[in-house]
N, C-alpha and C positions, 0 to 999 in steps of 0.2 A: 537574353534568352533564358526563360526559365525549364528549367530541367527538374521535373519535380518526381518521376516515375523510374523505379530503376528494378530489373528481374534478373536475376543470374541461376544458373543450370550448372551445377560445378560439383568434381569428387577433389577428394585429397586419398592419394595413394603415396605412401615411403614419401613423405616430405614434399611431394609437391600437388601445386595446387591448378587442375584442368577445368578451366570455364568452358564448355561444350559449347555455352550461349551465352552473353552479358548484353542487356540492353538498358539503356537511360533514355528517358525518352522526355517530351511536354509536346506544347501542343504547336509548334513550328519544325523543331527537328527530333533525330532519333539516332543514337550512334551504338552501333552492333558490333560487338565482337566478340572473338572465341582469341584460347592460347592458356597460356600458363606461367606459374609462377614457379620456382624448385628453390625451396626456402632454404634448405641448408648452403646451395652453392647461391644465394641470392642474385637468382637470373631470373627475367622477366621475359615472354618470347610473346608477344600479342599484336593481332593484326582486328582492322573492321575498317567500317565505315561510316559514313554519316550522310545519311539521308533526311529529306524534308520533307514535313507534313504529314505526322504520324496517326493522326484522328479523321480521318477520312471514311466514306463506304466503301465496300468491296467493287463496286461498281466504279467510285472515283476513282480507286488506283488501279483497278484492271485501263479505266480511259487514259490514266497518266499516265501508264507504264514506261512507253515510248519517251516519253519527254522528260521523263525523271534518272531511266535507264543511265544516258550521261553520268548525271550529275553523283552518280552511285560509286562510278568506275575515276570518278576525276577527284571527292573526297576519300579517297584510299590511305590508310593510315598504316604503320608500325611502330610496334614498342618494343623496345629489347635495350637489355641490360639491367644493370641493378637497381632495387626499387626506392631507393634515394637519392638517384641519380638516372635517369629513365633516358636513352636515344629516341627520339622522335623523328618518325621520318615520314613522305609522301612513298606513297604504293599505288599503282593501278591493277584494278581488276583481283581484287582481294579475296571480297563474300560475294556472292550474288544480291540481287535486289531482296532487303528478306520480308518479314510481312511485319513487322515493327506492333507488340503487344502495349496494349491499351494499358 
């Protein structure tokens, strides 16, 4: 799976570091997430998900919705802990379905 596209939305306030939005994308899937990093106590707190088929018309994902909606709620992810050592875990129901940028 190539993952060639990647956009982040992010402030750094007192040491730590807020991604509002982080997406990676290509042209089979797209994995979204928002959270944070807080450098001094080297804690990672980040949640998303991973959806498929990011190059589509607005027309094909309004038709897919439905059938993609699942697959949105069942690749639910978390990350937390330190960023040398990361907790990876399963989540449902995280982000919503979001509009995954070109």
């Amino acid at each position: 799976v190539n993952l060639s596209d990647a956009a982040l939305d992010f402030t750094i306030t007192n040491g730590t570091f807020h991604a509002s939005e982080a997406v990676i994308s290509g042209d089979v899937l797209a994995i979204n997430a928002t959270g944070m990093y807080a450098i001094p106590a080297d804690s990672l707190d980040f949640s998303g998900n991973i959806t498929l088929k990011k190059n589509e018309s607005v027309l094909m994902r309004i038709a897919t919705t439905p059938i993609r909606w699942p697959f949105a709620k069942i690749f639910g992810f978390r990350l937390n802990g330190p960023i040398d050592k990361p907790n990876w875990s399963y989540e449902q129901n995280i982000i919503s379905l979001p509009s995954a940028r070109k």
